[in-house]
C-alpha positions, 0 to 999 in steps of 0.5 A: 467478501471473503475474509476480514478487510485490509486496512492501508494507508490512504497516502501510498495507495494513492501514489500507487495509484496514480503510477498507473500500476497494475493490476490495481486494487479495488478498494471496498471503502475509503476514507480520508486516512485509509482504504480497505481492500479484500484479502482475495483482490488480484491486485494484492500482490502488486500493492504489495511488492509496490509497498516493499520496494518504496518502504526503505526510504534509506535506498533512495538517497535524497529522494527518500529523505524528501518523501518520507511519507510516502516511504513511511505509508508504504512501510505501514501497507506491508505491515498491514498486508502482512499482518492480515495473510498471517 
């Protein structure tokens, strides 16, 4: 491990997930709540600009209203990711 481990939310990285998105993060542990990532994972990026689009729950219209958890957890991965490149 390079550096000190991100911490996101279980909720959207799973979503991210299984929308098949690549390349994909490999998680170094998880727990029910929230998955640690490397700093240097090569899916990172991906995650991130994932993270960003669906973190406006307000771009979606009734879609956004009916998921926002998802909206909120991928608002709470870029905090995190951003906090950690910091």
């Amino acid at each position: 491990m390079t550096d000190k481990l991100i911490r996101v939310p279980a909720k959207f990285y799973h979503d991210h997930d299984e929308r098949g998105c690549e390349p994909f993060c490999e998680p170094v542990k998880q727990s029910s709540r929230f998955v640690w990532l490397r700093p240097d994972d090569p899916g990172l990026d991906e995650l991130l600009d994932d993270a960003r689009h669906y973190s406006d729950e307000d771009q979606f219209g009734e879609w956004g209203s009916e998921n926002r958890g998802i909206c909120k957890s991928a608002a709470a991965t870029v905090r995190a990711i951003e906090a950690a490149r910091k």
